[in-house]
N, C-alpha and C positions, 0 to 999 in steps of 0.2 A: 470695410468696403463691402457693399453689396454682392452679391450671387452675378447679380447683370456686369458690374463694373471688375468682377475677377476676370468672367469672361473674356472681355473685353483687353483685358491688359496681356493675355496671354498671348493674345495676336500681335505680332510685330507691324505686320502690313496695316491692323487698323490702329495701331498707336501712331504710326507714321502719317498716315493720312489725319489722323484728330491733329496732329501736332502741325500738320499745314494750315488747318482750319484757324487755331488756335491763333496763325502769325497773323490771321486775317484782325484779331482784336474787333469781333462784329458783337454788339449787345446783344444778351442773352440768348445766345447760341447754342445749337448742339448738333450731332449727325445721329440722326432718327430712320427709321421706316427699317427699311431692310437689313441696313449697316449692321442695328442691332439683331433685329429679328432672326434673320436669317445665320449669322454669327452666334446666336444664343441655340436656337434649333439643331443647328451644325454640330456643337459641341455638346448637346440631347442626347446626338443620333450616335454617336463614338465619333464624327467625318472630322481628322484632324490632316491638315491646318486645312478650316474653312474655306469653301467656295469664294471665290472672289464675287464682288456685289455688279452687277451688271451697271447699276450708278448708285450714285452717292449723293444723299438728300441731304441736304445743311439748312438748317431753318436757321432764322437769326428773327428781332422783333427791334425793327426802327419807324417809329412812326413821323419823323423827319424827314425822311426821302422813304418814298414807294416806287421808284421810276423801275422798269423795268430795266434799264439800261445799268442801274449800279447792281442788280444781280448778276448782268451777263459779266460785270465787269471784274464780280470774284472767280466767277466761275474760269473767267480767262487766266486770271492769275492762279488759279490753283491748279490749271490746266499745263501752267508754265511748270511751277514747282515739281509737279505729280502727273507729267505725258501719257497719255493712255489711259486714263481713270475718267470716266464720265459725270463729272460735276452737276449736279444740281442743286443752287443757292435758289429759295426762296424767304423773301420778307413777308414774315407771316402780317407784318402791318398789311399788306397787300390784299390777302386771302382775300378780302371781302369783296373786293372789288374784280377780283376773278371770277370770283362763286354766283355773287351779286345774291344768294340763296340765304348767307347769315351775315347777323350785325358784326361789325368790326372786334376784332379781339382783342383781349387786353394784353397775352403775353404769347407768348411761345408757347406754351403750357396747357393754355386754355383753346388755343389751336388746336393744336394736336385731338384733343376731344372730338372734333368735329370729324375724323379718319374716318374708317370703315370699320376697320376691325381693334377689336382692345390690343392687339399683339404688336400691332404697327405703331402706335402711340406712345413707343418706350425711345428715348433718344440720350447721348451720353455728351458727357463736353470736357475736356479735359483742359484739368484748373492752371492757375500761372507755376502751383507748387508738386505738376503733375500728377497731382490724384484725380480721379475718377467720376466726375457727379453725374447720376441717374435722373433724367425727368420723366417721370409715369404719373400722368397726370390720370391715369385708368389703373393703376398697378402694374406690377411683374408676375402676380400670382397666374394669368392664365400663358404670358411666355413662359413662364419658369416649368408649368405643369403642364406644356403641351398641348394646350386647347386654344382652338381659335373660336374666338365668337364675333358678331356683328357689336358695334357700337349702336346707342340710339340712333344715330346718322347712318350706320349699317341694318339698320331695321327700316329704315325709312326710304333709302335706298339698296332696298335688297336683292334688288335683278345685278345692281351694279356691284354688291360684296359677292355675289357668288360668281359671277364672270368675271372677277379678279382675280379670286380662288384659283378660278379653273383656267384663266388664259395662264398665269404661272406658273403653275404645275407645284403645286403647295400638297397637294396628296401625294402626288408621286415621288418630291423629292425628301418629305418626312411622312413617312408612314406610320410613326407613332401619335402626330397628333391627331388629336380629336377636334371634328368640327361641329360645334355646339351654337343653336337657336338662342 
């Protein structure tokens, strides 16, 4: 098992939550962006048991239905399951047609690339036989070593990576990483 996927199993609260995700049986799925990030940073910084995630991004890739209304319709049932956790289901089939900026994706994977930053582009899914799978379609080497940098899409839009940064409070709340051009 990976560095990312130990992490991750040591938290009860986020195996609980993957294990909801999981009932949903959505194709190629994961819980990405912060879930890990911020959970991997946490356990960087010594801060045990992790911050809880303000929400919880779940990407899935069906390019059969895009409707927004079948997003809202996981998010409600995971809202059932799990009261109090703030769901956010998007179908990365979808992206394009939010963004309207790039051509449609091919997976969940190759989404993610499009992010801001490499550190957010790390998402985990846990399997039918409970293990762990990592998708880092950028790597873990700059989560794992505490450096945030911009994606090509974070270079292109860089007013927009650094007022992320900053409306977050991503300095204040890990002061060991590095934020790297």
């Amino acid at each position: 098992m990976s560095v990312v996927a130990d992490i991750i199993a040591q938290d009860p609260v986020g195996m609980k939550q993957l294990r909801c995700v999981r009932s949903l049986a959505l194709p190629d799925w994961c819980i990405a962006a912060g879930f890990v990030r911020n959970r991997v940073w946490d356990h960087l910084h010594g801060i045990s048991p992790p911050r809880p995630s303000p929400d919880i991004d779940v990407l899935f890739f069906d390019a059969s239905d895009v409707s927004k209304e079948r997003e809202a319709g996981y998010e409600a049932r995971l809202g059932q399951m799990l009261p109090g956790v703030s769901w956010e289901v998007r179908n990365q089939a979808r992206m394009h047609l939010v963004r309207k900026t790039v051509a449609p994706h091919r997976d969940t994977a190759e989404a993610m690339t499009h992010w801001l930053e490499t550190v957010t582009a790390v998402g985990v899914r846990l399997e039918a036989d409970d293990t762990l799978t990592v998708i880092a379609p950028l790597g873990t080497d700059d989560l794992l070593g505490l450096r945030c940098r911009p994606t090509e899409a974070g270079h292109a839009r860089r007013d927009q990576y650094e007022a992320r940064i900053a409306a977050k409070g991503w300095r204040e709340l890990w002061p060991k990483v590095r934020f790297l051009e």
